[in-house]
Backbone and ligand atoms as CSV (ligand in chain L), in Angstrom:
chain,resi,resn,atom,element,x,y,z
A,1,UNK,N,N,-5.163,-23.756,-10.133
A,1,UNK,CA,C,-5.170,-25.150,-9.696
A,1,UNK,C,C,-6.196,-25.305,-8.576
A,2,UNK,N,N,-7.048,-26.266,-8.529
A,2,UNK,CA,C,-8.273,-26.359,-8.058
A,2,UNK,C,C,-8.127,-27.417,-7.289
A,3,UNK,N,N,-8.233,-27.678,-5.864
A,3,UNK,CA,C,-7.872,-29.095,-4.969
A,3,UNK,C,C,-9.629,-29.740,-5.010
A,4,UNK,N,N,-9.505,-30.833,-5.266
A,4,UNK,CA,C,-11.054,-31.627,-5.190
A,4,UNK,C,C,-10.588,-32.900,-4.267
A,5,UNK,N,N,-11.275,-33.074,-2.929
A,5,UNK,CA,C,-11.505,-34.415,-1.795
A,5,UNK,C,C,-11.935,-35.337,-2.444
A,6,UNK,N,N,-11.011,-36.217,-2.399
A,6,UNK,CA,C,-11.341,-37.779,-2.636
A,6,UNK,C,C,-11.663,-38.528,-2.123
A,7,UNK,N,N,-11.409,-38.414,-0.700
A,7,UNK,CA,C,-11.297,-39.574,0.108
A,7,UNK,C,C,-10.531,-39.369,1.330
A,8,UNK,N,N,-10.973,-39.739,2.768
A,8,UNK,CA,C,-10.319,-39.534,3.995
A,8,UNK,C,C,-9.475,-40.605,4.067
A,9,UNK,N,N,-7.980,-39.942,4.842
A,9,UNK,CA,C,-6.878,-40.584,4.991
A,9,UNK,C,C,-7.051,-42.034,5.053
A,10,UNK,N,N,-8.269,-42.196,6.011
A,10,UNK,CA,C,-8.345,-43.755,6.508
A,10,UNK,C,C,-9.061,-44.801,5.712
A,11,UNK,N,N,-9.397,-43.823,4.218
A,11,UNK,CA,C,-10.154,-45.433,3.155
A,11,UNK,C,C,-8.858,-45.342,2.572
A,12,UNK,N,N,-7.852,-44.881,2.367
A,12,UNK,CA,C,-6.584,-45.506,1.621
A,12,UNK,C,C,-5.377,-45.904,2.822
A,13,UNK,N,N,-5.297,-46.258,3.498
A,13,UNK,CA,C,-4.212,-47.311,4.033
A,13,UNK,C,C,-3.357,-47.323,3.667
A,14,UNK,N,N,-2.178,-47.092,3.912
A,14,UNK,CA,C,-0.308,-47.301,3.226
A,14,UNK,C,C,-0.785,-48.896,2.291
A,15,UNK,N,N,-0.375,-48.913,1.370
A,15,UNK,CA,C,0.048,-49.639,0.270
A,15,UNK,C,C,-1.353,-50.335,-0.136
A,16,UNK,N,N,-2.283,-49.551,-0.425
A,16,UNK,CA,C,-3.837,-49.551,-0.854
A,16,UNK,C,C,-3.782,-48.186,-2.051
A,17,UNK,N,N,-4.712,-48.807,-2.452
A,17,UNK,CA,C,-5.338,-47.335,-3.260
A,17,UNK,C,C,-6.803,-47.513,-3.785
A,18,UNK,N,N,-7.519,-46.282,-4.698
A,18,UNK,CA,C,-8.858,-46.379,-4.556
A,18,UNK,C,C,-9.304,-45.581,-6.211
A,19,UNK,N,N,-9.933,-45.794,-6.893
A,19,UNK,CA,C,-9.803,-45.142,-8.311
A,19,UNK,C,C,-11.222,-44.122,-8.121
A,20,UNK,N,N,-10.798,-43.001,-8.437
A,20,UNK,CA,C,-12.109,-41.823,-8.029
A,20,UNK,C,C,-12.158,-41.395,-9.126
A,21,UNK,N,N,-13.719,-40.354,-9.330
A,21,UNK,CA,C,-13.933,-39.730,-10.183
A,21,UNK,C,C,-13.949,-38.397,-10.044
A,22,UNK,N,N,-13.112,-37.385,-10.949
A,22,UNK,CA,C,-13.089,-35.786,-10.489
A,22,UNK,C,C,-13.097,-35.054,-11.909
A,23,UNK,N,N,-14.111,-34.547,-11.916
A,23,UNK,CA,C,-14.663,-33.488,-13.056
A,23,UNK,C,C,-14.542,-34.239,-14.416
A,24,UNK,N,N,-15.033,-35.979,-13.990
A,24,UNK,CA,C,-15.308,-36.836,-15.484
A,24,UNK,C,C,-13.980,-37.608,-15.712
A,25,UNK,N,N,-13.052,-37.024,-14.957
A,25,UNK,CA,C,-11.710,-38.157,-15.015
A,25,UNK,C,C,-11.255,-39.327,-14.117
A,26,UNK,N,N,-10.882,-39.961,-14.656
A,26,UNK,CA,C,-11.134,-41.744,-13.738
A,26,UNK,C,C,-9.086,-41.845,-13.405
A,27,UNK,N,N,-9.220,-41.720,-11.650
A,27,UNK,CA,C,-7.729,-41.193,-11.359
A,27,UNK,C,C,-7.841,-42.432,-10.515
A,28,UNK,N,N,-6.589,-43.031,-10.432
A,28,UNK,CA,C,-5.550,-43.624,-9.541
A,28,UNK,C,C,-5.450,-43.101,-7.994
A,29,UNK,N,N,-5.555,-43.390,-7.074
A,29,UNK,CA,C,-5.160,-42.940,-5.724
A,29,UNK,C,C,-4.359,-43.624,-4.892
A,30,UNK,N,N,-2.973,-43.277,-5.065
A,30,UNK,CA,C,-2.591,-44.278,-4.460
A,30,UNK,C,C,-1.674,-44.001,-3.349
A,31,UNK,N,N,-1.347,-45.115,-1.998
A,31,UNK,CA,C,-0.524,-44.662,-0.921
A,31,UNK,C,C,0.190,-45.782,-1.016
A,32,UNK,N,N,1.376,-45.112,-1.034
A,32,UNK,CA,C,2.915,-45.735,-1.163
A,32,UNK,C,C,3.814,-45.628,0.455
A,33,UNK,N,N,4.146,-46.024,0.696
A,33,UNK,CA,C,4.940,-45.845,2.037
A,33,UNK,C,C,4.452,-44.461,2.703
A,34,UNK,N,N,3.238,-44.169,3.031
A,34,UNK,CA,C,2.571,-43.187,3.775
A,34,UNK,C,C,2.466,-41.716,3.065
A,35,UNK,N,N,2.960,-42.157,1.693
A,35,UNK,CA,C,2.562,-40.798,0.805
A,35,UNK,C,C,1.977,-40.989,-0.425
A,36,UNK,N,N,1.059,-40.005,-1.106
A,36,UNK,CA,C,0.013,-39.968,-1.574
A,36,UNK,C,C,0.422,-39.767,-3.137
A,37,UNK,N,N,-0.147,-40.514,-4.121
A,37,UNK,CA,C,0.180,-40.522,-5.563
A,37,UNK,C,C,-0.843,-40.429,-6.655
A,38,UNK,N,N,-1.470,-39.552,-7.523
A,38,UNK,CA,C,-2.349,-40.003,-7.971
A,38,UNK,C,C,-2.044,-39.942,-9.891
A,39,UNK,N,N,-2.542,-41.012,-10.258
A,39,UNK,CA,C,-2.390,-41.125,-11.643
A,39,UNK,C,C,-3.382,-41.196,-12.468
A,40,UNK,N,N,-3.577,-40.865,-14.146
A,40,UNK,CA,C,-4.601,-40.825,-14.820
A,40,UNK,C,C,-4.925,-42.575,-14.433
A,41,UNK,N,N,-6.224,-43.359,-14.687
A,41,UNK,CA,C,-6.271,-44.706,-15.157
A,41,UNK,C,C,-6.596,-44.405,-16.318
A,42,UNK,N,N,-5.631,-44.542,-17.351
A,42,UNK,CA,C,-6.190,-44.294,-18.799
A,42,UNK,C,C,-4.586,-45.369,-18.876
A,43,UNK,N,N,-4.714,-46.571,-20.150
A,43,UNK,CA,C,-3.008,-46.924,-20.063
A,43,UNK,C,C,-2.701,-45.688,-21.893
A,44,UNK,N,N,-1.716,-45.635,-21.928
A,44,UNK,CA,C,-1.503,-45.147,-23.271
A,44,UNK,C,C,-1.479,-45.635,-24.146
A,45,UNK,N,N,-1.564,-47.504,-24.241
A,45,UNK,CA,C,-1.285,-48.167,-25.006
A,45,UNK,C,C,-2.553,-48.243,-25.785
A,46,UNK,N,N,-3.296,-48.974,-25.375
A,46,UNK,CA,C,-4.829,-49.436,-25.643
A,46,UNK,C,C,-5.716,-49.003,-24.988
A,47,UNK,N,N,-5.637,-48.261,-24.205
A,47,UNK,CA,C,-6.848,-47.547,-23.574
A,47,UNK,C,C,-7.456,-48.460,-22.216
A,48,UNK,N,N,-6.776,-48.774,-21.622
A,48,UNK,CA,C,-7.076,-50.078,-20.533
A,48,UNK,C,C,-7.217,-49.736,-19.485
A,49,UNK,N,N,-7.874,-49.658,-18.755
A,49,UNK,CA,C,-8.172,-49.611,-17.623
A,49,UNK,C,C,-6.898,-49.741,-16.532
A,50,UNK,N,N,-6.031,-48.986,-16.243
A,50,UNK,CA,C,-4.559,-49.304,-15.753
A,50,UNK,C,C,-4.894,-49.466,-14.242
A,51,UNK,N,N,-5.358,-48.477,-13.795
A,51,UNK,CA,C,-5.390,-48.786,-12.330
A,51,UNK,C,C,-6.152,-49.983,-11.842
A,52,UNK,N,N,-6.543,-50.491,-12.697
A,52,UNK,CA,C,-7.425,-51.572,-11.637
A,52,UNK,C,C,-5.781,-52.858,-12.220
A,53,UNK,N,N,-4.752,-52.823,-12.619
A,53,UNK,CA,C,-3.570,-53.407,-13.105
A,53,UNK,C,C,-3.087,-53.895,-11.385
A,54,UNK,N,N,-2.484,-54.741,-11.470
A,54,UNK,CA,C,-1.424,-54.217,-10.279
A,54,UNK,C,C,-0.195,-54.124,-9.727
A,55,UNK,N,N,-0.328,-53.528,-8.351
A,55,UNK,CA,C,1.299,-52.825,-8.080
A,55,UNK,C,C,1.799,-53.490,-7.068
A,56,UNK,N,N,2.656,-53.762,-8.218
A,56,UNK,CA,C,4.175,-54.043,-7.665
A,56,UNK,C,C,5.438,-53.781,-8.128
A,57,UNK,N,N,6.827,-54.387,-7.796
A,57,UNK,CA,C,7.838,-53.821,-7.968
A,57,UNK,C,C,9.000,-53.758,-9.676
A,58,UNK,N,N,10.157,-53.809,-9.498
A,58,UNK,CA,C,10.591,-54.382,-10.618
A,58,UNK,C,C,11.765,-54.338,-10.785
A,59,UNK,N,N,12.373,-55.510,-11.867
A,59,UNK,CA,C,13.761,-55.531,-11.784
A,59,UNK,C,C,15.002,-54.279,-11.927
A,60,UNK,N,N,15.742,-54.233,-10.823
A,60,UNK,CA,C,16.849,-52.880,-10.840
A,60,UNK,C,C,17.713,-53.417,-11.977
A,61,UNK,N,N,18.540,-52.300,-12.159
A,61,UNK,CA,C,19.508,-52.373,-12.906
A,61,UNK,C,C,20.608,-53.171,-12.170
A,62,UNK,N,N,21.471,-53.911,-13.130
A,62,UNK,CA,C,22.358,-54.927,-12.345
A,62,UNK,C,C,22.992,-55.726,-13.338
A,63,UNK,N,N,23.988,-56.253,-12.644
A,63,UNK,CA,C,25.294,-56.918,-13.745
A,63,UNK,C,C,24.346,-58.312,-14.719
A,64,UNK,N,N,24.858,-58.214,-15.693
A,64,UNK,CA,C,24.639,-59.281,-16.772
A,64,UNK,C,C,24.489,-60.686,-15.350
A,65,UNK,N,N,23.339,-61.601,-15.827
A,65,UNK,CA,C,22.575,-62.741,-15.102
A,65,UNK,C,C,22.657,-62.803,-13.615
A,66,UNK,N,N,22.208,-61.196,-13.033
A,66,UNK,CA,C,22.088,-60.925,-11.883
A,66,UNK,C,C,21.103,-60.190,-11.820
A,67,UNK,N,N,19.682,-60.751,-11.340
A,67,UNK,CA,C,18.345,-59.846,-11.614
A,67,UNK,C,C,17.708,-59.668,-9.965
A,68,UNK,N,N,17.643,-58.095,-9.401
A,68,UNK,CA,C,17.692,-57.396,-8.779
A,68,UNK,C,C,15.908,-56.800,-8.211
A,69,UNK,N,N,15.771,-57.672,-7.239
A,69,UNK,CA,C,13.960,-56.822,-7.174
A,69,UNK,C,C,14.062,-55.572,-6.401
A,70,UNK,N,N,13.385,-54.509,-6.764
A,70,UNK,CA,C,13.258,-53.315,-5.807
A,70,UNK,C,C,12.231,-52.678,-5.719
A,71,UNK,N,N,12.046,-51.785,-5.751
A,71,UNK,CA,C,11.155,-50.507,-5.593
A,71,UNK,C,C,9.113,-51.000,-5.741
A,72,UNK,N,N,9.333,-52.373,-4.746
A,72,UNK,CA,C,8.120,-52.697,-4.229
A,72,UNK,C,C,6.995,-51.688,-3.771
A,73,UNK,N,N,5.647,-51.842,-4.510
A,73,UNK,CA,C,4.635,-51.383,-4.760
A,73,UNK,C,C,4.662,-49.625,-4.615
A,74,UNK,N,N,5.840,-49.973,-5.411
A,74,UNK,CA,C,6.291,-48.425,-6.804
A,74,UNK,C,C,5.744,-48.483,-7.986
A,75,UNK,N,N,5.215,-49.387,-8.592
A,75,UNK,CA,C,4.833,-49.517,-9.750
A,75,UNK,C,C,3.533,-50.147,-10.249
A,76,UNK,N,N,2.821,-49.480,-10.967
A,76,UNK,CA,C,1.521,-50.325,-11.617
A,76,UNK,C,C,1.802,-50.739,-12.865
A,77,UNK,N,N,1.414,-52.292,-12.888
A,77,UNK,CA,C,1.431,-52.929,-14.421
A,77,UNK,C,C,-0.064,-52.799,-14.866
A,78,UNK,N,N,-0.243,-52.548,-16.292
A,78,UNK,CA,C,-1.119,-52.718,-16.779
A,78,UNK,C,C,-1.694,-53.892,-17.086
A,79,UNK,N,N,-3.194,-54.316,-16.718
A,79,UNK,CA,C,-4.041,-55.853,-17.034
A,79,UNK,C,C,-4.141,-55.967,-18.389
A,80,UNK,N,N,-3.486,-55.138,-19.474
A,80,UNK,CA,C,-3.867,-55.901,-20.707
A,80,UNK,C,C,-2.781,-56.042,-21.064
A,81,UNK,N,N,-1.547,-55.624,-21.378
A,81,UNK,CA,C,-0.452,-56.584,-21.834
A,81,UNK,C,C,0.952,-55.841,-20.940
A,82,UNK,N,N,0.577,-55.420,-19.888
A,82,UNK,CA,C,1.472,-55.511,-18.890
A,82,UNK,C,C,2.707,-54.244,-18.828
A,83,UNK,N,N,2.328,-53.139,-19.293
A,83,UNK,CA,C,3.341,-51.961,-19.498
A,83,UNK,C,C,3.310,-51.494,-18.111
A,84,UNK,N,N,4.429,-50.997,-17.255
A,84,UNK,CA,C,4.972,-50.541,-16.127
A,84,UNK,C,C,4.896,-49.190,-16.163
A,85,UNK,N,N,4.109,-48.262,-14.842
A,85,UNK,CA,C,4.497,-46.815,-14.815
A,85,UNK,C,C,4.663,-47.076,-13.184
A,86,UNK,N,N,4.845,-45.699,-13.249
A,86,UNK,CA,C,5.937,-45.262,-12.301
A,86,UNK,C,C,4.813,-44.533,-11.605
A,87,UNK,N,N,4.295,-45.393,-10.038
A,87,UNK,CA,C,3.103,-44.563,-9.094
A,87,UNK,C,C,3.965,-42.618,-9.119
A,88,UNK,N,N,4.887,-42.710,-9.019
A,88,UNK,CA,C,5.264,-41.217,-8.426
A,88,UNK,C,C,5.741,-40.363,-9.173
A,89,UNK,N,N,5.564,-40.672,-10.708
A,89,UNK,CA,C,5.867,-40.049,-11.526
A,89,UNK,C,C,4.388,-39.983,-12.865
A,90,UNK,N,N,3.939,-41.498,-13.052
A,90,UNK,CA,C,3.191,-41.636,-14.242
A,90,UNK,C,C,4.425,-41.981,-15.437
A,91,UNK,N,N,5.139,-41.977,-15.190
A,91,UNK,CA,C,6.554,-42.442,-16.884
A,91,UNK,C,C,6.609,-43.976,-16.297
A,92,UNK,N,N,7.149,-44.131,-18.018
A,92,UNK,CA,C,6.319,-45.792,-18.045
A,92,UNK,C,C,7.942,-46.597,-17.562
A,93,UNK,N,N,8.313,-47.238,-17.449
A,93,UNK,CA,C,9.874,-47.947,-17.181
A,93,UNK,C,C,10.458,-48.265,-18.556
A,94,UNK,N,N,9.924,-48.119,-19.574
A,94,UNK,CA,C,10.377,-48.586,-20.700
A,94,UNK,C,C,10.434,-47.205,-21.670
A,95,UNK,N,N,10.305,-46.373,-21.503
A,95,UNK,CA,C,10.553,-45.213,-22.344
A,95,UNK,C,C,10.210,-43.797,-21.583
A,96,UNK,N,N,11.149,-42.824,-21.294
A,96,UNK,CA,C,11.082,-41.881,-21.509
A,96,UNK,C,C,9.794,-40.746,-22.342
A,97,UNK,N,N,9.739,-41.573,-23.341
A,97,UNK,CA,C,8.794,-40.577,-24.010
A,97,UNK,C,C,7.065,-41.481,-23.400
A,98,UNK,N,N,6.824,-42.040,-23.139
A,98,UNK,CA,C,5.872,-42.808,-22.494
A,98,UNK,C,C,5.079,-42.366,-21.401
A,99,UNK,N,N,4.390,-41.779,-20.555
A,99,UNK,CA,C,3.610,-41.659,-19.454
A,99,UNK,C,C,2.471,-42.000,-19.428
A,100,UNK,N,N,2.090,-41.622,-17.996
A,100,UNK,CA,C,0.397,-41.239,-18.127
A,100,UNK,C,C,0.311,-40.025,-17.411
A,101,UNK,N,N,-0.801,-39.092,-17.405
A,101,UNK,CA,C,-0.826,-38.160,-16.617
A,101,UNK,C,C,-0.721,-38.262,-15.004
A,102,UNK,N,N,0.162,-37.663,-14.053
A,102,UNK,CA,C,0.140,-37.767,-12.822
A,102,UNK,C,C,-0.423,-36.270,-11.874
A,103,UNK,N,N,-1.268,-36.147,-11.011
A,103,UNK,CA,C,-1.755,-35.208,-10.754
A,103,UNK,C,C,-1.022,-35.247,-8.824
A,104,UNK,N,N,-1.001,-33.534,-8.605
A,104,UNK,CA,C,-0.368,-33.204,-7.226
A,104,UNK,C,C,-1.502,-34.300,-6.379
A,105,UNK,N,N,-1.317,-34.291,-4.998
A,105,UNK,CA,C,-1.838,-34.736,-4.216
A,105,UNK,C,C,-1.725,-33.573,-3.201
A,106,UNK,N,N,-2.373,-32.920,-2.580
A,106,UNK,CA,C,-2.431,-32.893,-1.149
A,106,UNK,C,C,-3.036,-33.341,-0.188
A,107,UNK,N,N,-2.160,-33.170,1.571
A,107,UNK,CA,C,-3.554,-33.864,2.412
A,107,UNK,C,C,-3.445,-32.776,3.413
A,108,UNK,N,N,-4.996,-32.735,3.610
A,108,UNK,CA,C,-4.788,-32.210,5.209
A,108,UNK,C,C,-6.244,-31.772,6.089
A,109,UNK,N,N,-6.206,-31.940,6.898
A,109,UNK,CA,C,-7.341,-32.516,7.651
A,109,UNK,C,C,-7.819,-33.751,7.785
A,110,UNK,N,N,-7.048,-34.897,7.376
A,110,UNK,CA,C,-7.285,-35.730,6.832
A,110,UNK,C,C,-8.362,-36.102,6.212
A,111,UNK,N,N,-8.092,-35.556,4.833
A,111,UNK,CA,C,-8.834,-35.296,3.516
A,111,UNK,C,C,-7.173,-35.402,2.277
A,112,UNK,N,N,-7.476,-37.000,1.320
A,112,UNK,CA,C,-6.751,-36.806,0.063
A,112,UNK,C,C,-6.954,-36.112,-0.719
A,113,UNK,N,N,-6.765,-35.263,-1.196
A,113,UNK,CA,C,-7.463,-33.639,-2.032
A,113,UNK,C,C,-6.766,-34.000,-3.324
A,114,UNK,N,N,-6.672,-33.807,-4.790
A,114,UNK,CA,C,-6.051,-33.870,-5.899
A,114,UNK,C,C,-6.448,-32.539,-6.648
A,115,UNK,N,N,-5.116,-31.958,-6.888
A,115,UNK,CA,C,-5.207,-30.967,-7.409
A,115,UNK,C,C,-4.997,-30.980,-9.455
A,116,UNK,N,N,-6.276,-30.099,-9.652
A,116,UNK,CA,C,-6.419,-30.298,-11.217
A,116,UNK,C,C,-6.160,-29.004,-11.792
A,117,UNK,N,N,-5.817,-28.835,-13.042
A,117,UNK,CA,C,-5.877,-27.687,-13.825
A,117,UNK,C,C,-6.914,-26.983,-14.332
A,118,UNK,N,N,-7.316,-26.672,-15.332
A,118,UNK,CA,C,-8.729,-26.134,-16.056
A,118,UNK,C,C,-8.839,-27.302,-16.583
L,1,LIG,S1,S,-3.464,-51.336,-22.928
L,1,LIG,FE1,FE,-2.048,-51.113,-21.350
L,1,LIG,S2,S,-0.329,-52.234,-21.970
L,1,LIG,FE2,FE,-1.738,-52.426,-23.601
């Protein structure tokens, strides 16, 4: 596992993010309540450009005609017909079998580093 610098702490800002390029792949960078998330931008559906989508939250689970907002700018919707993943996971809210790729983050020196495979 290979860490590649993206970007210093201070171009992503708590609840900002920034879409980089690392060894030809077009990633998500994102800061969520002061911690670091990064996701493929590829959507699975149609091939859409996901990260440039945007994040925000979505309805919790909750009693029949009682609709519940939570987990604010936890989530990216996709700009072409609106499928939900999960910044801290990459799994989509609507299926289990659904993702996108999500890659480690580390920081330090303040340097966002993303760690890749082969
Ligand atoms: S391309 Fe992303 S929801 Fe269709």
């Amino acid at each position: 596992m290979e860490l590649y610098p993206v970007a210093a702490v201070e171009n992503i800002p708590e609840g900002t993010s920034k879409i980089v390029e690392v060894k030809g792949r077009s990633i998500g960078v994102y800061n969520v309540g002061g911690t670091y998330y990064a996701i493929q931008n590829y959507c699975p559906h149609q091939g859409a450009e996901l990260c440039a989508g945007p994040v925000c939250g979505t309805t919790l689970e909750s009693q029949v005609y009682e609709f519940t907002y939570g987990r604010d700018r936890e989530i990216v919707r996709c700009p072409w017909h609106g499928w939900e993943f999960d910044l801290k996971t990459g799994k989509s809210l609507f299926s289990d079998r659904v993702r996108v790729r999500s890659y480690a983050v580390e920081v330090s020196n303040g340097q966002v580093r993303i760690a890749l495979g082969t």
